[in-house]
MDTraj code that builds the backbone (N, CA, C; nanometers):
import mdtraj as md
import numpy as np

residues = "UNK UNK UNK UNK UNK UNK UNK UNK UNK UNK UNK UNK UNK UNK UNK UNK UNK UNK UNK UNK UNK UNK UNK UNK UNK UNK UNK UNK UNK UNK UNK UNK UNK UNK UNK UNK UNK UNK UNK UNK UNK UNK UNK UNK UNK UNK UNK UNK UNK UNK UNK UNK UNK UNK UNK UNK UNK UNK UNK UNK UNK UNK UNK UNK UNK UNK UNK UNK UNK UNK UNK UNK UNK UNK UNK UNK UNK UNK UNK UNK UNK UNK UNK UNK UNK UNK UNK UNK UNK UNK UNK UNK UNK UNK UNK UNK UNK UNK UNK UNK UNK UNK UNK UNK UNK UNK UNK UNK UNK UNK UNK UNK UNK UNK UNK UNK UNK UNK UNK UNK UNK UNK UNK UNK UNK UNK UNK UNK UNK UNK UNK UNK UNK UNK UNK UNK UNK UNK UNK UNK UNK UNK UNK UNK UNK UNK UNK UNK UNK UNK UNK UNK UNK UNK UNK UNK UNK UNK UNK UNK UNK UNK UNK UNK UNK UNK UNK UNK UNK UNK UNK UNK UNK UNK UNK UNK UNK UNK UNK UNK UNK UNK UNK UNK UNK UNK".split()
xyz = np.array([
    [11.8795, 13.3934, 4.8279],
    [11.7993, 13.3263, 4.9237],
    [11.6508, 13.3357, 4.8882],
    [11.5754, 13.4626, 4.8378],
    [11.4678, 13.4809, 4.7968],
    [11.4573, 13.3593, 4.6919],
    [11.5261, 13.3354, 4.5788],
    [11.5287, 13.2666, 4.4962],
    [11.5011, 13.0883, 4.5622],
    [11.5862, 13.0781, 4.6130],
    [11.5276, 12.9620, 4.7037],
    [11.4454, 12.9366, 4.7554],
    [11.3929, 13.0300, 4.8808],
    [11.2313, 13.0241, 4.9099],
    [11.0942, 13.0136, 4.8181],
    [11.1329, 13.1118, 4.7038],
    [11.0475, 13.1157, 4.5988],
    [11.0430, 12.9460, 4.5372],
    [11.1142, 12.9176, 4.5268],
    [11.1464, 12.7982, 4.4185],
    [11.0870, 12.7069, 4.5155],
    [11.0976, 12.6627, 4.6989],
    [11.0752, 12.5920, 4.7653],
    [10.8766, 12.6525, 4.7610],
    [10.8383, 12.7017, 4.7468],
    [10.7307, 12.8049, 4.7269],
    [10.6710, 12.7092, 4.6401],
    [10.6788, 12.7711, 4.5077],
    [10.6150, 12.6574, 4.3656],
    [10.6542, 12.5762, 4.4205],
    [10.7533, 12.4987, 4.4629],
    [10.6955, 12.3033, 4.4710],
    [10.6110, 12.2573, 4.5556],
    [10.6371, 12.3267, 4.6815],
    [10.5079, 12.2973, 4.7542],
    [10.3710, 12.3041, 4.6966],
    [10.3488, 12.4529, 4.6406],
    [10.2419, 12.4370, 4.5349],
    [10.2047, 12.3564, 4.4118],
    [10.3028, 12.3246, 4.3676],
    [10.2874, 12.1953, 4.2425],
    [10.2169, 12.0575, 4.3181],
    [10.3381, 12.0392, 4.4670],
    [10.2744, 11.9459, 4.4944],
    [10.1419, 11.9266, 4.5573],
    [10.0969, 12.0768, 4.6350],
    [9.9499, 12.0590, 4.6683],
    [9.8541, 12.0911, 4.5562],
    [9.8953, 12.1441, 4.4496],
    [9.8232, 12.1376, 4.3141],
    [9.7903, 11.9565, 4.2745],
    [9.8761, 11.9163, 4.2755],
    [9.8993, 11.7468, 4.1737],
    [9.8145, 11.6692, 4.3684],
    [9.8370, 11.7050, 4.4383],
    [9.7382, 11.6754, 4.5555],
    [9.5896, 11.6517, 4.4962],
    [9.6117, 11.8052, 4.5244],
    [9.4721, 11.8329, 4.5216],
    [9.3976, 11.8305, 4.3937],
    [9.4563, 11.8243, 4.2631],
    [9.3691, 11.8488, 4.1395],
    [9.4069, 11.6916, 4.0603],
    [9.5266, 11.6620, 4.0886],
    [9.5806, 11.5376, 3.9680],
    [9.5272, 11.4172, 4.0215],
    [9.5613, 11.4309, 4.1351],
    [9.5760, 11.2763, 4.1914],
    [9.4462, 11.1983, 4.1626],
    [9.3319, 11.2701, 4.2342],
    [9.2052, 11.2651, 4.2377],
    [9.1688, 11.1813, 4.0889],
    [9.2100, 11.2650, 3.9834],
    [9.1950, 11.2527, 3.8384],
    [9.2377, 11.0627, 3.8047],
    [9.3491, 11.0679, 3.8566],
    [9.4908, 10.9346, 3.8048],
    [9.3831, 10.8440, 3.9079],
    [9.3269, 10.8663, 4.0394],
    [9.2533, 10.7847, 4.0898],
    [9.1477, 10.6841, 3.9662],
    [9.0741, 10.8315, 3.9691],
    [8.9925, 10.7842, 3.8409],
    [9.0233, 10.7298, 3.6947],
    [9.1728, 10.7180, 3.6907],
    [9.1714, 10.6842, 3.5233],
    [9.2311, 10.5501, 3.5522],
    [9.2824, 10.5414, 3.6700],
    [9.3135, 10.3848, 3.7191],
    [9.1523, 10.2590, 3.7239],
    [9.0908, 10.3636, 3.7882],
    [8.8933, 10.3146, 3.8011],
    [8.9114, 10.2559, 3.6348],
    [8.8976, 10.3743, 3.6058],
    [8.8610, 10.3185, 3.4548],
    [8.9455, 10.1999, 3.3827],
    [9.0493, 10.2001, 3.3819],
    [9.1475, 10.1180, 3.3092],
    [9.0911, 9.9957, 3.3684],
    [9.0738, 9.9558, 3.5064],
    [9.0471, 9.8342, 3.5754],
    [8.9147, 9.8050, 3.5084],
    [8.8179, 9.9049, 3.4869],
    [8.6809, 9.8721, 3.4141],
    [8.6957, 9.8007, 3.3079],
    [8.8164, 9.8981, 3.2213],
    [8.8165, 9.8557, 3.0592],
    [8.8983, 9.7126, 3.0793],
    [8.9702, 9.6574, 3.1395],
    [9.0351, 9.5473, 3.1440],
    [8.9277, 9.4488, 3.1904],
    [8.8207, 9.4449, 3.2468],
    [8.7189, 9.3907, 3.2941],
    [8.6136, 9.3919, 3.1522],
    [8.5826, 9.4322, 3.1351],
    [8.5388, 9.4778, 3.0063],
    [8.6216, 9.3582, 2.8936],
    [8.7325, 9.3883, 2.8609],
    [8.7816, 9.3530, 2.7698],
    [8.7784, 9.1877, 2.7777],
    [8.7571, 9.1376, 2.9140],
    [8.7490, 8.9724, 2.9574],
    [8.6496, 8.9384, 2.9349],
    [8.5528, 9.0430, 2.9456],
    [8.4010, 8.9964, 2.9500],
    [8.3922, 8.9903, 2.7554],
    [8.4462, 9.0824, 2.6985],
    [8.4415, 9.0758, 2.5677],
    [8.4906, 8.9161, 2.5212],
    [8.5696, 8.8668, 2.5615],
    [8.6731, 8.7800, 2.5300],
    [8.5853, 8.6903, 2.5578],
    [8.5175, 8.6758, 2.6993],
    [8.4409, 8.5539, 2.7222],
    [8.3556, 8.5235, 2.6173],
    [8.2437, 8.6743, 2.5998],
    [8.1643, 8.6393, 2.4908],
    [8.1958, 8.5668, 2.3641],
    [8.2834, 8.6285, 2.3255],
    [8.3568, 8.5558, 2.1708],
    [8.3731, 8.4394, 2.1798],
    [8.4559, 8.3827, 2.3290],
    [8.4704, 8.1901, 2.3056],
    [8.3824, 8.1711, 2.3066],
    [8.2614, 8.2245, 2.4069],
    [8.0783, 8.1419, 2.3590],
    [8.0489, 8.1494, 2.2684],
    [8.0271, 8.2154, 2.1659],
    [8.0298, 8.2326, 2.0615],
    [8.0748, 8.1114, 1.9693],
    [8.1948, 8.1412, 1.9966],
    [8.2655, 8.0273, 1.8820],
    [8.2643, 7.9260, 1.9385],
    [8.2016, 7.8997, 2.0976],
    [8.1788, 7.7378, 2.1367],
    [8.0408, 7.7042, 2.0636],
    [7.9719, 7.7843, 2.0648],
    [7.8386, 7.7925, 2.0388],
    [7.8133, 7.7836, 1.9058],
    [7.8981, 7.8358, 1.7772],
    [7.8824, 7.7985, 1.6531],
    [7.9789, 7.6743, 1.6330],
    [8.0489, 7.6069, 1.7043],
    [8.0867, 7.4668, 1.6837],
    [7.9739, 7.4359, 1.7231],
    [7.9374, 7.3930, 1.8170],
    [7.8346, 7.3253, 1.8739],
    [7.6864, 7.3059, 1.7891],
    [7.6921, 7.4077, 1.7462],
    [7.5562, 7.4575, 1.5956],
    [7.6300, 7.3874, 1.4626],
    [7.7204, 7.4193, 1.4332],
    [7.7869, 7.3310, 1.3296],
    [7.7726, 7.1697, 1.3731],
    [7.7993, 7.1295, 1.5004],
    [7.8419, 6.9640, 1.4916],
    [7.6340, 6.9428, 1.4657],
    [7.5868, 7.0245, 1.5322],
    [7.4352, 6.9773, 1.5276],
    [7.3750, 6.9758, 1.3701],
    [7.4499, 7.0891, 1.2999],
    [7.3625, 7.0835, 1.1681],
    [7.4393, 6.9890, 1.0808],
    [7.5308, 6.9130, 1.1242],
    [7.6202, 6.8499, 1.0703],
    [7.5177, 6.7007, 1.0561],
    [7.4504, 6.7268, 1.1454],
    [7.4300, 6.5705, 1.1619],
    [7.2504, 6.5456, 1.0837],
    [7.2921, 6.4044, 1.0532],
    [7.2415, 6.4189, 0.8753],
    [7.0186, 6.4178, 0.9791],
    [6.9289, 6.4806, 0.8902],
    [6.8051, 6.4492, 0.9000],
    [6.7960, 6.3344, 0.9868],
    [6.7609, 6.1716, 0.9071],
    [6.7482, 6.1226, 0.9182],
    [6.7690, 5.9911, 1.0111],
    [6.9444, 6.1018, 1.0621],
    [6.9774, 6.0582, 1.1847],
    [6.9426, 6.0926, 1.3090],
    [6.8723, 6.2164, 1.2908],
    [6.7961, 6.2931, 1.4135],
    [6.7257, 6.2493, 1.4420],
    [6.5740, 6.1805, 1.3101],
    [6.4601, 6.0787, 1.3397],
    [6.5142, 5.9710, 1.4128],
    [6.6010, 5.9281, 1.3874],
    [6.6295, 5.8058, 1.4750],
    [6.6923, 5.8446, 1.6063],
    [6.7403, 5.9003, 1.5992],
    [6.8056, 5.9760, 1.7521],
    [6.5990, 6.0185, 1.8591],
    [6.5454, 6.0862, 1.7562],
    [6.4104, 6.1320, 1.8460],
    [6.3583, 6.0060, 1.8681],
    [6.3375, 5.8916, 1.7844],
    [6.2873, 5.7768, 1.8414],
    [6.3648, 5.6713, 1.9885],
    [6.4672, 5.6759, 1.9338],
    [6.5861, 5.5969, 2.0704],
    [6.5324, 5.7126, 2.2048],
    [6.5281, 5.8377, 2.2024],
    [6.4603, 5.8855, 2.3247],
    [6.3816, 5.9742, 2.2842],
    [6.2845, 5.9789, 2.2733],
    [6.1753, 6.1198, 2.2114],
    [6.1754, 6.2107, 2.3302],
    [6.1366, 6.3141, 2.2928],
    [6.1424, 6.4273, 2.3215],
    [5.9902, 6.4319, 2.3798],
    [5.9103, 6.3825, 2.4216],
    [5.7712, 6.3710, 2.4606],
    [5.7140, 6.1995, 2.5074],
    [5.7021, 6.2117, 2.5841],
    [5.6405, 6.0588, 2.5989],
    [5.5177, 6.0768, 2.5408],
    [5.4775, 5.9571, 2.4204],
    [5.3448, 5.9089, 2.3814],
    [5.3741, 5.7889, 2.3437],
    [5.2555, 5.7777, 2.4743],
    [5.2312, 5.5829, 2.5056],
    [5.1501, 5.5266, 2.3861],
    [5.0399, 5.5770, 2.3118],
    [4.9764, 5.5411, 2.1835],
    [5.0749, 5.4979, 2.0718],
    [5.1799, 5.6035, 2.0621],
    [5.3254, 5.5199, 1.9472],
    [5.3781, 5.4036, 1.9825],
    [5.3866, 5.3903, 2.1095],
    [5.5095, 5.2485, 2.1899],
    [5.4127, 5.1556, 2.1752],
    [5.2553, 5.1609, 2.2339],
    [5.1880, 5.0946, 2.2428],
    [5.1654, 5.0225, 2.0916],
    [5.1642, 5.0904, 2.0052],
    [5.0902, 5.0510, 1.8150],
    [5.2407, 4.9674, 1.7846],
    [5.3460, 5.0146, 1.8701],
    [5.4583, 4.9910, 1.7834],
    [5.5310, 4.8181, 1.8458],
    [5.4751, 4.8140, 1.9659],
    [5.5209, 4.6870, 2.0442],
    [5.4173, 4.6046, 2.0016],
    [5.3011, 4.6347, 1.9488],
    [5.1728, 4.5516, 1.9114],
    [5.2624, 4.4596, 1.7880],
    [5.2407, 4.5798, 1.7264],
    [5.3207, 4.5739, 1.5180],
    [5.4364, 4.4504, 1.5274],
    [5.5109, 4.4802, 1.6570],
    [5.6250, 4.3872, 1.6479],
    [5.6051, 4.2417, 1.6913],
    [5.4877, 4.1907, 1.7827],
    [5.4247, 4.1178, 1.8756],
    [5.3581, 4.0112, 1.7312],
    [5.2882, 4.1340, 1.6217],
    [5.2455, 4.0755, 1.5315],
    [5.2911, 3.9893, 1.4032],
    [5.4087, 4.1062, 1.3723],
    [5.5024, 4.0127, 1.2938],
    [5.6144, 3.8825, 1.3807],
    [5.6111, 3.8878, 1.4886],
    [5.6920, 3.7405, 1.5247],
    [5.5670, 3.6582, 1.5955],
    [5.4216, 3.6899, 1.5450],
    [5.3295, 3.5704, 1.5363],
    [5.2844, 3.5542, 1.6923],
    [5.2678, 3.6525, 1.7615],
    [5.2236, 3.6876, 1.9343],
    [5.1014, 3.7463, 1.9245],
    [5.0429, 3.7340, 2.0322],
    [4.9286, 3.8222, 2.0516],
    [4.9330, 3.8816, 2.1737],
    [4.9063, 4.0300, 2.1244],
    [4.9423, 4.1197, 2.2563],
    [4.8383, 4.1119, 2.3200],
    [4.8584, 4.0359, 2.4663],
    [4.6679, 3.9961, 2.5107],
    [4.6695, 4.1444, 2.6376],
    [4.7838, 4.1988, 2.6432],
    [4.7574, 4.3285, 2.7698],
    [4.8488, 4.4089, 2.7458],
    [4.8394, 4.5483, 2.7675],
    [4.9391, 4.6569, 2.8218],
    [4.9247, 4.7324, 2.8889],
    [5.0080, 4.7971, 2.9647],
    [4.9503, 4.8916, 3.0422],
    [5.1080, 5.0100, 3.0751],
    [5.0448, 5.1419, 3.0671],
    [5.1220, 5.2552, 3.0693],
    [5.1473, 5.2962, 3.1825],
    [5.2434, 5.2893, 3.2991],
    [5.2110, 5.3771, 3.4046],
    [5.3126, 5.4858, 3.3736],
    [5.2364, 5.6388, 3.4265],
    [5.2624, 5.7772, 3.4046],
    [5.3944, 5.7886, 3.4513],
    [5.4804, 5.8876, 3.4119],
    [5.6087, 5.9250, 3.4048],
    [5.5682, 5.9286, 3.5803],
    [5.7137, 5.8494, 3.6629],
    [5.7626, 5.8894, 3.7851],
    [5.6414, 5.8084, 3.8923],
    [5.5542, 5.7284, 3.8688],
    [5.5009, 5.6723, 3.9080],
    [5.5391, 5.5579, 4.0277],
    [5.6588, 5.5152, 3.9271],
    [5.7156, 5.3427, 3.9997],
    [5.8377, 5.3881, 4.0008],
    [5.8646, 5.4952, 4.0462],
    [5.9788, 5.5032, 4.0620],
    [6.0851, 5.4129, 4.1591],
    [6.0362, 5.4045, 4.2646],
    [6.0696, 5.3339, 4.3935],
    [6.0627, 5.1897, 4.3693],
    [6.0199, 5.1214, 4.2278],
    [6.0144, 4.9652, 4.2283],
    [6.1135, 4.9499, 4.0864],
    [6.1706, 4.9941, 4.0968],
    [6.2843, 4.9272, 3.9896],
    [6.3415, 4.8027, 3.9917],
    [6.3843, 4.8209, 4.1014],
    [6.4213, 4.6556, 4.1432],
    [6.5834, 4.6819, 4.0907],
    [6.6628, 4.7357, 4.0997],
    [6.7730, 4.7713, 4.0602],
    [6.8760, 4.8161, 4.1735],
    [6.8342, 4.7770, 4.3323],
    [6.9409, 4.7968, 4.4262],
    [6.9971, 4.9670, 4.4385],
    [6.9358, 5.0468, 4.3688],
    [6.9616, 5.1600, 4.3632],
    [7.0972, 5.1559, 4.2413],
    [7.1087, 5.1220, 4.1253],
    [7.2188, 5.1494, 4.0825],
    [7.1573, 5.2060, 3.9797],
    [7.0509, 5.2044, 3.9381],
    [6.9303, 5.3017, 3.8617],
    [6.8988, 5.4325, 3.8828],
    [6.8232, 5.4604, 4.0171],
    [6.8465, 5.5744, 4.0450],
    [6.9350, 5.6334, 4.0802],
    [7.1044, 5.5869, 4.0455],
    [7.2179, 5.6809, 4.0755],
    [7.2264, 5.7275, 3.8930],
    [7.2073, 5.6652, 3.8488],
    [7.1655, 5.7131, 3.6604],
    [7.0197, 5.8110, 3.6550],
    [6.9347, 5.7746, 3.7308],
    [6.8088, 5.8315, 3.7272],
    [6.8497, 6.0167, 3.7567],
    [6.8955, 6.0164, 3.8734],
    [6.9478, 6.1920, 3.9126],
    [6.9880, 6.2454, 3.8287],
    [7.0192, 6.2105, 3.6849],
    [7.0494, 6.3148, 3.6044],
    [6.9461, 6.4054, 3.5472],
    [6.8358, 6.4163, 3.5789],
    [6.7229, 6.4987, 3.5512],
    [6.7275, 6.5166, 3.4377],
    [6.7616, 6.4641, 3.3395],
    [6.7216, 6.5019, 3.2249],
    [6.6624, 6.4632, 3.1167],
    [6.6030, 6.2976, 3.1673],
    [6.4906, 6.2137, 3.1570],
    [6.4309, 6.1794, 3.2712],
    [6.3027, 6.1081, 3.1900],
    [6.2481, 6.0266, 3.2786],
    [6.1831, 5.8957, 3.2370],
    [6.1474, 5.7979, 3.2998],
    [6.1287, 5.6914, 3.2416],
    [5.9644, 5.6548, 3.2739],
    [5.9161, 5.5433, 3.1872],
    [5.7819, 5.5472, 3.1843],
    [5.8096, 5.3938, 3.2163],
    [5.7202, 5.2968, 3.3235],
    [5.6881, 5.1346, 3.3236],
    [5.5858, 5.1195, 3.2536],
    [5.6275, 4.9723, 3.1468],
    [5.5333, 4.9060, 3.0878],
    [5.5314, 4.8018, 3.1459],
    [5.3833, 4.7170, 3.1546],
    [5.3591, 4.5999, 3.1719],
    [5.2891, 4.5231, 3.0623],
    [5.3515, 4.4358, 3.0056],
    [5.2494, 4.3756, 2.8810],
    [5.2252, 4.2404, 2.9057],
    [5.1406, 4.1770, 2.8811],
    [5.1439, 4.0310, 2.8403],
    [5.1288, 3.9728, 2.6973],
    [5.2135, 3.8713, 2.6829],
    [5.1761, 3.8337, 2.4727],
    [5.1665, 3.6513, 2.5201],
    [5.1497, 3.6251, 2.4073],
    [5.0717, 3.4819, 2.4099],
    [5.0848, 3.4760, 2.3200],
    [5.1780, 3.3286, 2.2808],
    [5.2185, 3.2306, 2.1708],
    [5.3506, 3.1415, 2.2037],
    [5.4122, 3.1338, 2.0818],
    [5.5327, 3.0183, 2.1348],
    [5.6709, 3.0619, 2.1905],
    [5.7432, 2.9669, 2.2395],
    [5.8529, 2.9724, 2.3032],
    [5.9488, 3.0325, 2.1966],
    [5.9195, 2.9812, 2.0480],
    [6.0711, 3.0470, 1.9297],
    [6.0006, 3.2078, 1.8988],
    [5.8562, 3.2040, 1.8637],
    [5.8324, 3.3230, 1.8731],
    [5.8439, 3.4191, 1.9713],
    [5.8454, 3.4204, 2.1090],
    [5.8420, 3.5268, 2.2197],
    [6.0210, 3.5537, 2.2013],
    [6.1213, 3.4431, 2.1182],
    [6.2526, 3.4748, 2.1623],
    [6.2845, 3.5570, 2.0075],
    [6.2007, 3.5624, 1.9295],
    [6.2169, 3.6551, 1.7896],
    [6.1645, 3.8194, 1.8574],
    [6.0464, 3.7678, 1.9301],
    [5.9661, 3.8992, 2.0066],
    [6.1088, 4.0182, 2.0309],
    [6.1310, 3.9723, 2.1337],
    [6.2338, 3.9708, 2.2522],
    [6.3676, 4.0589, 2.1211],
    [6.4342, 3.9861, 2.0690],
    [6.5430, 4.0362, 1.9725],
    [6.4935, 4.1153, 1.8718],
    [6.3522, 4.1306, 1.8307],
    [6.2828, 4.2414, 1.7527],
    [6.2685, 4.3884, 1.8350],
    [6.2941, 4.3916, 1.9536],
    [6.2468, 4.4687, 2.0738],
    [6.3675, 4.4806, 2.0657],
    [6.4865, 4.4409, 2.0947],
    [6.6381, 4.5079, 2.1024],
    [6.6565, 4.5220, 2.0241],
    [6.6049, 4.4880, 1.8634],
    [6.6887, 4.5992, 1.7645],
    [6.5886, 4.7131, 1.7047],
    [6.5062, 4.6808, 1.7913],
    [6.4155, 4.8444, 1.7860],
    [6.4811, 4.9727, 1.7881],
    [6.4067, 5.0439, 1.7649],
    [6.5019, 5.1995, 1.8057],
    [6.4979, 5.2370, 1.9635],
    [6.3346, 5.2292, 1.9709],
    [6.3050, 5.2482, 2.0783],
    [6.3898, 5.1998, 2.2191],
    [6.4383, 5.2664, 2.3192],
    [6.4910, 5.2260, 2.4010],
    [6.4244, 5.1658, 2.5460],
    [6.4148, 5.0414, 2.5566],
    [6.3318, 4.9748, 2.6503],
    [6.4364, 4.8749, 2.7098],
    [6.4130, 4.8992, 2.8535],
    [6.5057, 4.7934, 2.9651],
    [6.4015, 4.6430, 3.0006],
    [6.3620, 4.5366, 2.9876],
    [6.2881, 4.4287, 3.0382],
    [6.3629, 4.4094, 3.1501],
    [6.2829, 4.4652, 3.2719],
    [6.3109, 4.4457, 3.4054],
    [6.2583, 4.3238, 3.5172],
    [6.1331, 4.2312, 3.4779],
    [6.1458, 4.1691, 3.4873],
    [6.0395, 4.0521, 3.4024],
    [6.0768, 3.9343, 3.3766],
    [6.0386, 3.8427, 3.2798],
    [5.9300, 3.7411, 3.3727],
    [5.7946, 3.6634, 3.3380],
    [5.7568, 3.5827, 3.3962],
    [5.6578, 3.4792, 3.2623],
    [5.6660, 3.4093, 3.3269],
    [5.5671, 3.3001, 3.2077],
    [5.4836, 3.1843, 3.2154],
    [5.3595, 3.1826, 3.2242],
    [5.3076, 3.0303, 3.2480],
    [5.2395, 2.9918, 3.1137],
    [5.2416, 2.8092, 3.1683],
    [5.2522, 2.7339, 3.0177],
    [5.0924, 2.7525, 2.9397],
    [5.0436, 2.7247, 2.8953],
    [4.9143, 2.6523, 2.8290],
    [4.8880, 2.6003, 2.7629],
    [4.8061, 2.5934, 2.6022],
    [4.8288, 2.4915, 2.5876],
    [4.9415, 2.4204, 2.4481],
    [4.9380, 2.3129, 2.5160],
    [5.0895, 2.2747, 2.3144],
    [5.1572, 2.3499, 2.3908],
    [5.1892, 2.4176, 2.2649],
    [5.3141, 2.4772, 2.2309],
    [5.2837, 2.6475, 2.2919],
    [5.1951, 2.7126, 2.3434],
    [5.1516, 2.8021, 2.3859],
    [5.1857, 2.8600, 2.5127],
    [5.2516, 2.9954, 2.5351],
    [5.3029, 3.0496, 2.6705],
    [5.2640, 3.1585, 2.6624],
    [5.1860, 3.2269, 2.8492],
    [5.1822, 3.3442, 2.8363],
    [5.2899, 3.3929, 2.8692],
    [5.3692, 3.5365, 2.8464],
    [5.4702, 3.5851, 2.8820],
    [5.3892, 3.7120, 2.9178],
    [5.4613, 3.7253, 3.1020],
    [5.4544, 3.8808, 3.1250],
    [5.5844, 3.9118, 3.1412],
    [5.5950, 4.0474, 3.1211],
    [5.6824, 4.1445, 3.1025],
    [5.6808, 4.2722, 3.1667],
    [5.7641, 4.3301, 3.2509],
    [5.7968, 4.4129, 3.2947],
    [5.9150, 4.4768, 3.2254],
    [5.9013, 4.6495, 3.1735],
    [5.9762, 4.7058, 3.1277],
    [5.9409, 4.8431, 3.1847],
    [6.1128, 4.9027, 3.1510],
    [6.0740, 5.0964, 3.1457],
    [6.1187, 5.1377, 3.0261],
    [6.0705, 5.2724, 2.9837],
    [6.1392, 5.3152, 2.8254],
    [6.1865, 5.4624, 2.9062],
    [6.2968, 5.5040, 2.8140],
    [6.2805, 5.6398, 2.8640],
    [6.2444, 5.7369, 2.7376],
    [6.2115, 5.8767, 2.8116],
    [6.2206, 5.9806, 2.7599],
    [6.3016, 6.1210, 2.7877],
    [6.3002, 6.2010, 2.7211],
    [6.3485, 6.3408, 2.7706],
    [6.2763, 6.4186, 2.8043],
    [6.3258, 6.4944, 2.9073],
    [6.2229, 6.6304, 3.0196],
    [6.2480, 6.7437, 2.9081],
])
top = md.Topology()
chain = top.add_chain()
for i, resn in enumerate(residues, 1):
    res = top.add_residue(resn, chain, resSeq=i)
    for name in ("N", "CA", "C"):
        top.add_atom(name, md.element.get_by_symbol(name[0]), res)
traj = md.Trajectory(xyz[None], top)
């Protein structure tokens, strides 16, 4: 019977031992394991960024010089009205126009006159351009302003003619005004 009590004795003590000293411990190595498994996702995440991030660096260095210049011109990375301005002149000049006006208004200016029913500014909210209005007038003929016009769409430069107006003078002579926006990137 001693033998029994004794024996019922140690387990009680084992078990208020593994109570009181283990459990506490297994609490904590559970803590941890949940850390390191947290850990190990966060590791994992990093690595796909990583390797999203050196595709993404690869498709960019992939792509040749010269296609970038033309990519920075179709939307530059800075609005400067002095380039658009020299460069719509240049084109005005070779299809035999004379650029008799221009005028720059500042990024976000006209915003509210697009004239586009709002289907513009549902494209506009992407914040990640912005667009600049030109107003020009040129002066010369009816075959030249329509060479103008198709020299301007196969520009690089990206320009919308929003709206068109024209009175006659003399011969063969028309002024054309022009309403346009170009964009750029923020």
């Amino acid at each position: 019977m001693l033998r029994f009590i004794t024996s019922i004795i140690f387990i009680a003590a084992s078990v208020g031992v593994f109570i009181g000293f283990a459990r506490p411990n297994f609490d904590e190595i559970n803590n941890l394991n949940e850390q390191k498994v947290n850990f190990e996702n966060t590791m994992q995440n990093s690595e796909e960024l990583l390797d999203m991030r050196q595709a993404v660096l690869d498709k960019y260095n992939s792509v040749r010089p010269d296609d970038l210049v033309k990519l920075e011109k179709i939307l530059p990375s800075k609005m400067e009205a002095i380039t658009l301005i020299i460069e719509l002149e240049n084109i005005a000049k070779k299809q035999g126009l004379l650029l008799k006006d221009i005028g720059v208004d500042e990024p976000g200016e006209n915003d509210n006159n697009n004239g586009d029913n709002g289907r513009f500014e549902a494209v506009k909210k992407r914040e990640n351009y912005d667009t600049v209005s030109l107003n020009m007038t040129v002066v010369g003929s009816y075959s030249s302003f329509l060479s103008f016009l198709d020299a301007i769409e196969q520009s690089l430069h990206l320009i919308d003619i929003k709206n068109l107006s024209f009175t006659a003078g003399d011969l063969n002579s028309y002024e054309f005004n022009i309403k346009a926006t170009t964009y750029w990137m923020k």
